[in-house]
FIFITOR-181842 format. One record per residue (C-alpha): residue number from 0; y, x, z. Coordinates in steps of 0.5 Angstrom, whole numbers. Example, Ala and Ser with C-alpha at 12.3 -4.5 7.8 and 13.67 -1.06 7.14 Angstrom:
2
+-----+-------+-------+-------+
! pos !     Y !     X !     Z !
+-----+-------+-------+-------+
!   0 !    -9 !    25 !    16 !
!   1 !    -2 !    27 !    14 !
+-----+-------+-------+-------+
END
This chain:
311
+-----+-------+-------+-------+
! pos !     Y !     X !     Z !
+-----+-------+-------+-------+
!   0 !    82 !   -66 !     0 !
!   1 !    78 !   -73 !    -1 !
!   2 !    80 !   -79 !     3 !
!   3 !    79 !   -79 !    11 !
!   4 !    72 !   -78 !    14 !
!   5 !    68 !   -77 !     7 !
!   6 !    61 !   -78 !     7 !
!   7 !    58 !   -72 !     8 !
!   8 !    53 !   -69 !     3 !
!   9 !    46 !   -66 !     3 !
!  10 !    48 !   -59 !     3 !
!  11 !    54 !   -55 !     1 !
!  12 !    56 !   -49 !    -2 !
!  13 !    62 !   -46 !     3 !
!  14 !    63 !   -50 !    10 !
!  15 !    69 !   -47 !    12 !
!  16 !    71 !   -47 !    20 !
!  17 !    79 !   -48 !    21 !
!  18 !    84 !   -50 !    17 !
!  19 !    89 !   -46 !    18 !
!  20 !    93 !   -42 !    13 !
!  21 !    87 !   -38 !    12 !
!  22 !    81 !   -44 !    12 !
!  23 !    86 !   -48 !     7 !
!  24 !    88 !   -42 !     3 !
!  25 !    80 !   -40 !     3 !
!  26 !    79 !   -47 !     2 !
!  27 !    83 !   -47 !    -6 !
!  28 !    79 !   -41 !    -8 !
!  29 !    72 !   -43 !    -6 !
!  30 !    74 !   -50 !   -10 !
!  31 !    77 !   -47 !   -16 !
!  32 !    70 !   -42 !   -16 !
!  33 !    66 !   -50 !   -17 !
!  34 !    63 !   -48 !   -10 !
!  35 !    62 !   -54 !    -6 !
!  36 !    66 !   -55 !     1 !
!  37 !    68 !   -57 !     5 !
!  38 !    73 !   -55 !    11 !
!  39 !    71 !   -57 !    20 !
!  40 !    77 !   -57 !    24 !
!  41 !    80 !   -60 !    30 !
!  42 !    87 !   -60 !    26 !
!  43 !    91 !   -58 !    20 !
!  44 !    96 !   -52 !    20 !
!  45 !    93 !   -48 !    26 !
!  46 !    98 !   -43 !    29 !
!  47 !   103 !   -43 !    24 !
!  48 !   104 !   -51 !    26 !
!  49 !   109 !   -47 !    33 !
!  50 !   113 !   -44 !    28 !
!  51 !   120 !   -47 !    28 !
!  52 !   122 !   -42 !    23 !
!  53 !   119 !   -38 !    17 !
!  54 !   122 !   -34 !    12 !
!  55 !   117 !   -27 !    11 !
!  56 !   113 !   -32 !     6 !
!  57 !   114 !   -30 !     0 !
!  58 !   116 !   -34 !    -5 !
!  59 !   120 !   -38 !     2 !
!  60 !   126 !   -35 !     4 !
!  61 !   126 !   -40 !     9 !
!  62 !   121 !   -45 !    12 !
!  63 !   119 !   -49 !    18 !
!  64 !   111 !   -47 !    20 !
!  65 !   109 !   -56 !    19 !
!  66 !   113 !   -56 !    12 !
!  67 !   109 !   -49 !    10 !
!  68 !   103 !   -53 !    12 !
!  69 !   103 !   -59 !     9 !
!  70 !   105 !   -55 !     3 !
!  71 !    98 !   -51 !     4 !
!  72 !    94 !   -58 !     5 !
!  73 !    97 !   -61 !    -1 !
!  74 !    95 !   -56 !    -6 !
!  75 !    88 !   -56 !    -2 !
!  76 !    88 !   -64 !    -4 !
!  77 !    88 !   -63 !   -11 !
!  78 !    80 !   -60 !   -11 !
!  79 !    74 !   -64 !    -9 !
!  80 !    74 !   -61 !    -2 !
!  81 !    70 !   -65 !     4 !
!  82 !    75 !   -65 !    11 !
!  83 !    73 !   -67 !    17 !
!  84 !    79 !   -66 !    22 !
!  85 !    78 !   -69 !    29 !
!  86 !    72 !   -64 !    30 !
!  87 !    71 !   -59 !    34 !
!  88 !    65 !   -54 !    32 !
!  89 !    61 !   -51 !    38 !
!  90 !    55 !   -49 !    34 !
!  91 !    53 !   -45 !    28 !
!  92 !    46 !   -45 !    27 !
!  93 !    42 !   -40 !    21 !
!  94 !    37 !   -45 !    18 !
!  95 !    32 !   -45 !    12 !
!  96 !    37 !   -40 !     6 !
!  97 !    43 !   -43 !     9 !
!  98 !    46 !   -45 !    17 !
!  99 !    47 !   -52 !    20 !
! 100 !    54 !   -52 !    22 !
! 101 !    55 !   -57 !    29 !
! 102 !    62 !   -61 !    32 !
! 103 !    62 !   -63 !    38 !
! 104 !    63 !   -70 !    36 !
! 105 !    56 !   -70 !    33 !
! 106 !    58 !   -69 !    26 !
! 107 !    53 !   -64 !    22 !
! 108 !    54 !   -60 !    16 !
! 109 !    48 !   -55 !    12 !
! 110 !    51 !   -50 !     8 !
! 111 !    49 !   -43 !     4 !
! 112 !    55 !   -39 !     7 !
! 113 !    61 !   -41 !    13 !
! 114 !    67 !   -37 !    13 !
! 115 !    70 !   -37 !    20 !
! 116 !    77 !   -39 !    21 !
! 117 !    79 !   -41 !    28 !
! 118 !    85 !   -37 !    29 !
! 119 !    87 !   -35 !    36 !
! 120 !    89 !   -39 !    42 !
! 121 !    96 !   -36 !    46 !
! 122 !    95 !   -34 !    53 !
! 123 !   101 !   -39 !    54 !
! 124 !   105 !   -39 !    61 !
! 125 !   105 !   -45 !    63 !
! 126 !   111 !   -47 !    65 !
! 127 !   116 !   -51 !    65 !
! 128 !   121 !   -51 !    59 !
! 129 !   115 !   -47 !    55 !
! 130 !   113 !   -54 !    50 !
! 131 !   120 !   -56 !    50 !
! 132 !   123 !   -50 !    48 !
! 133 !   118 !   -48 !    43 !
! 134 !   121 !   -45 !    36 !
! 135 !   128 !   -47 !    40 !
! 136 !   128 !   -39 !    42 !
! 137 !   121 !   -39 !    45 !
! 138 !   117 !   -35 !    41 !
! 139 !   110 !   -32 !    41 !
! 140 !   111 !   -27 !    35 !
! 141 !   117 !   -22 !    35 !
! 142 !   114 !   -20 !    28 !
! 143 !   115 !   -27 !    26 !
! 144 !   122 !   -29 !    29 !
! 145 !   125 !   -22 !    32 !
! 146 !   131 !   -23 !    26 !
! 147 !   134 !   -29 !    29 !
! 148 !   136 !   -26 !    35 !
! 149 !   140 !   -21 !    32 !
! 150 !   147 !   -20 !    36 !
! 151 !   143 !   -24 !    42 !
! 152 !   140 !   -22 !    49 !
! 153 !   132 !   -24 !    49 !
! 154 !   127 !   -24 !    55 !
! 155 !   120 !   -21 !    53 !
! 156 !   114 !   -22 !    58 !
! 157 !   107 !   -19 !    58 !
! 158 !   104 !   -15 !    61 !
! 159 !   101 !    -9 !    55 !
! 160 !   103 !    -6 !    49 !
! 161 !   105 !   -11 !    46 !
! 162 !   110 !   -14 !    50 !
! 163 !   113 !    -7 !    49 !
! 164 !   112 !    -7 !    43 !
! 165 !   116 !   -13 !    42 !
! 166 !   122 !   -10 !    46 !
! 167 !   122 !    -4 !    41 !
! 168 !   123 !    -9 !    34 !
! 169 !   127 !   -14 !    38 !
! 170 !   132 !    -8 !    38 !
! 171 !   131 !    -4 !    33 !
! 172 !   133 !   -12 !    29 !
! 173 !   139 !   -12 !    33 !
! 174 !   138 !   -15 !    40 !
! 175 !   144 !   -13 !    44 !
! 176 !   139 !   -13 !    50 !
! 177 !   133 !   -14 !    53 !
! 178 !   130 !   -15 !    59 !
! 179 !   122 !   -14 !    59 !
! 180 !   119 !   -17 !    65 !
! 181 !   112 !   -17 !    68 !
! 182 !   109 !   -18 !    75 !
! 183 !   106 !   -11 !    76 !
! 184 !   109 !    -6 !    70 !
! 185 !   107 !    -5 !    63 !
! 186 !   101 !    -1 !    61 !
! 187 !   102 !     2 !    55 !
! 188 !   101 !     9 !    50 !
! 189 !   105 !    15 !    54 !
! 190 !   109 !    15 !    47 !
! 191 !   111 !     9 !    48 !
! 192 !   113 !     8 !    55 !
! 193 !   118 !    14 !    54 !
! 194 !   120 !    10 !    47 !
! 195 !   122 !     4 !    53 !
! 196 !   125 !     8 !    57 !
! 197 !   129 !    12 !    52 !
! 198 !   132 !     6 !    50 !
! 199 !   138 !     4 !    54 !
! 200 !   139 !    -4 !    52 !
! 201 !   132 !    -5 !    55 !
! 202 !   131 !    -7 !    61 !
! 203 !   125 !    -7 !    66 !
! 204 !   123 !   -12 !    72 !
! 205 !   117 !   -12 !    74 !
! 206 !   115 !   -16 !    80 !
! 207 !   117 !   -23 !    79 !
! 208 !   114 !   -29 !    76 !
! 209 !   117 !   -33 !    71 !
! 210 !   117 !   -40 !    74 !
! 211 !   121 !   -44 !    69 !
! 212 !   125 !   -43 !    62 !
! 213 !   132 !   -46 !    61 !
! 214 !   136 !   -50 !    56 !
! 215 !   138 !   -55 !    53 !
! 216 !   135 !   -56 !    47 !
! 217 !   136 !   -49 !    46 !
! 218 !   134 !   -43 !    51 !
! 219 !   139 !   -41 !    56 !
! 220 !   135 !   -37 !    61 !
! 221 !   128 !   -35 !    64 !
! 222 !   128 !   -36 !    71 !
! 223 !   123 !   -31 !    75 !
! 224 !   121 !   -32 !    82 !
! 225 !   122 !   -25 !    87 !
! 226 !   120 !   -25 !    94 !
! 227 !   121 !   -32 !    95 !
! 228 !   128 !   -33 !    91 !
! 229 !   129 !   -35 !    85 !
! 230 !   134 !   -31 !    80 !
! 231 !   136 !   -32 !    72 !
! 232 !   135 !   -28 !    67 !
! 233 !   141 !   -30 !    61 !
! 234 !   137 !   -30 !    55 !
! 235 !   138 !   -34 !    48 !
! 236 !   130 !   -32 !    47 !
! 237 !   124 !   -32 !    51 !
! 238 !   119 !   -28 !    47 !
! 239 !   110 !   -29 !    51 !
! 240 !   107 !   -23 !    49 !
! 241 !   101 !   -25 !    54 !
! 242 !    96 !   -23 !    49 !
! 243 !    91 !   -28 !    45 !
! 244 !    85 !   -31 !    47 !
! 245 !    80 !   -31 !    39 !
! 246 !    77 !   -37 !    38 !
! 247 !    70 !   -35 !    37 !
! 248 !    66 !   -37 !    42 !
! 249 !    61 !   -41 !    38 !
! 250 !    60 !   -34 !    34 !
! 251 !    57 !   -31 !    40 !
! 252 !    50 !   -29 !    39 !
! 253 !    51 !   -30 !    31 !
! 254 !    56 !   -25 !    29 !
! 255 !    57 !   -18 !    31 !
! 256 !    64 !   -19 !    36 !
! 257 !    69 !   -14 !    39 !
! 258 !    72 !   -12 !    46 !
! 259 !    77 !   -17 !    44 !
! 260 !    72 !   -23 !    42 !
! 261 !    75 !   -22 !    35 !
! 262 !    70 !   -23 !    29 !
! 263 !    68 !   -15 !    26 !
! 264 !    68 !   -16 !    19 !
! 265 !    68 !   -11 !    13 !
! 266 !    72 !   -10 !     7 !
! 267 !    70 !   -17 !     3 !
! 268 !    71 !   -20 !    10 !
! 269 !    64 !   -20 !    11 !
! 270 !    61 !   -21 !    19 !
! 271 !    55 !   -17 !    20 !
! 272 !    49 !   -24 !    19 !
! 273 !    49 !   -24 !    11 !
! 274 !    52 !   -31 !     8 !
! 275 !    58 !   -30 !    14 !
! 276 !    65 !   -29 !    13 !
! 277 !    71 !   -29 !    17 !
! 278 !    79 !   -29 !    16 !
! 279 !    85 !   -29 !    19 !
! 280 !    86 !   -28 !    26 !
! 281 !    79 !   -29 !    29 !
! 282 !    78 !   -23 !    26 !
! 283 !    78 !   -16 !    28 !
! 284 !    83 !   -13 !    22 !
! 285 !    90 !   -12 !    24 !
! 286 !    96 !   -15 !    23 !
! 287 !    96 !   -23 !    26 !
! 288 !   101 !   -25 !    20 !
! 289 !   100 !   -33 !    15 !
! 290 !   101 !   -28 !     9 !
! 291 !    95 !   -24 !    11 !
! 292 !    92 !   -30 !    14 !
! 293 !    92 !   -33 !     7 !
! 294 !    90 !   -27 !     3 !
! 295 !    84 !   -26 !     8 !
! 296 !    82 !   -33 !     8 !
! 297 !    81 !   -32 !    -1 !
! 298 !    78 !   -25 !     0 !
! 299 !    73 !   -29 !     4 !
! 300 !    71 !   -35 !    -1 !
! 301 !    72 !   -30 !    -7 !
! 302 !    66 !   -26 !    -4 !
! 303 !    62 !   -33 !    -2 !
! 304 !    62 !   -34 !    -9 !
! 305 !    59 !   -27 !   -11 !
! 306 !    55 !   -27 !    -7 !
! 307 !    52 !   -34 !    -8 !
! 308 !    51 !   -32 !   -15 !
! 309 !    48 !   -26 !   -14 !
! 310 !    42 !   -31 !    -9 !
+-----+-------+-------+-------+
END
């Protein structure tokens, strides 16, 4: 990436919005195809900056989240690529063979192609012991962290399939117990419910409302609210499986979106207004994972590119 606050210039090829394993990684490859770009977001790392540990990245047996980041963001700093982190963009504009790319903090960018990359943001709790505790057993991904509660008992909270889910994998990796909790019971799948329910280290309780996360410097236990009395559930994990909202508000009206809010994008990641794309969580394919984030986000500038040569 160039130094800080370039200047910005009169057109680019590829604007890319976010800069999280797949706008940094869709980032290389736009570069590396001569295509003029540049990456808007309101920071560097997105989701993956949570992530205390990583080891399904292949080539890393075991990396903490901000070290993979950087790792990305010094691999971008090795093209011409324009960064303008800080900004928050709140409007994509289709404009004369191309789209104007607005922030919220007044930066401006025309381009011939967007690729979307804004990720997802957590329903979180919002309890105490949530922040303190993140990557110290709180976790928001149990495909991303269920092998390190091996031998261990864990808490699960949410509300649909995939709080279940997550119950389901914590056990299979070796959970000694887990206690899925929710105010009203889950809904799920009838295959599913029955898998929960077949299961004797999974425990259900709903009813209570998580009120507070314990520990110190690491996770102890899930305090839940019933009836008006506190009681504590043991854990050494506290998996939040309360859903994800998509971070795609500015696309509304631009781009074709699902139920979820998630872009709908076809094979080459591209969204339904030509000259579009999307990558990673912010899009409807399954699968909410860095590695498919990063493969998504080159899918995307790869098909920029042959599509802006194609023009």
């Amino acid at each position: 990436m160039t130094s800080p606050d370039p200047a910005p210039r009169g057109r680019y090829d590829v604007v890319i919005v976010g800069a999280g394993p797949a706008g940094l990684s869709a980032a290389v490859y736009a570069a590396r195809q001569g295509l003029t770009t540049a990456v808007v977001a309101g920071s560097i790392g997105g989701q993956a900056m949570w992530a205390r540990h990583v080891d399904n990245y292949i080539g890393w047996q075991l990396v903490t989240g901000p070290e993979l980041m950087e790792r990305f963001r010094e691999h971008v700093s090795q093209f011409d690529v324009d960064c303008f982190d800080g900004n928050l963009v709140n409007a994509i504009v289709p404009a004369e063979d191309g789209f104007e790319v607005f922030s919220r903090e007044g930066l401006s960018l025309k381009a011939a192609a967007v690729i979307i990359a804004t990720g997802r943001a957590i329903n979180r709790l919002a309890i105490p012991g949530e922040d303190e505790l993140l990557g110290r057993g709180v976790s928001y991904c149990a495909t991303c962290d269920a092998a390190f509660f091996s031998g261990k008992e864990v808490v699960v909270v949410g509300p649909g399939e995939s709080a279940a889910d997550a119950a389901l994998q914590l056990v299979r990796v070796g959970a000694t117990k887990v206690t899925l909790v929710n105010s009203v019971p889950v809904v799920a799948p009838d295959a599913v419910l029955e898998k929960l329910a077949d299961e004797p280290r999974i425990e259900t309780r709903f009813g209570g409302r998580p009120v507070r996360i314990e520990g110190d410097g690491q996770v102890a236990g899930l305090v839940l609210e019933v009836d008006g009395a506190e009681e504590r559930i043991p854990a050494a994990g506290v998996f939040i499986e309360s859903g994800a909202i998509s971070a795609s508000e500015f696309a509304m009206g631009l781009v074709e979106l699902n139920d979820k809010g998630e872009i709908v994008v076809g094979k080459a990641q591209q969204a339904s207004t030509p000259g579009v794309y999307a990558a990673g969580d912010v899009t409807d394919l399954f699968g909410k994972q860095i590695v498919l984030a990063a493969g998504q986000g080159a899918r995307a500038a790869m098909a920029a590119g042959r599509d802006l040569k194609r023009r």
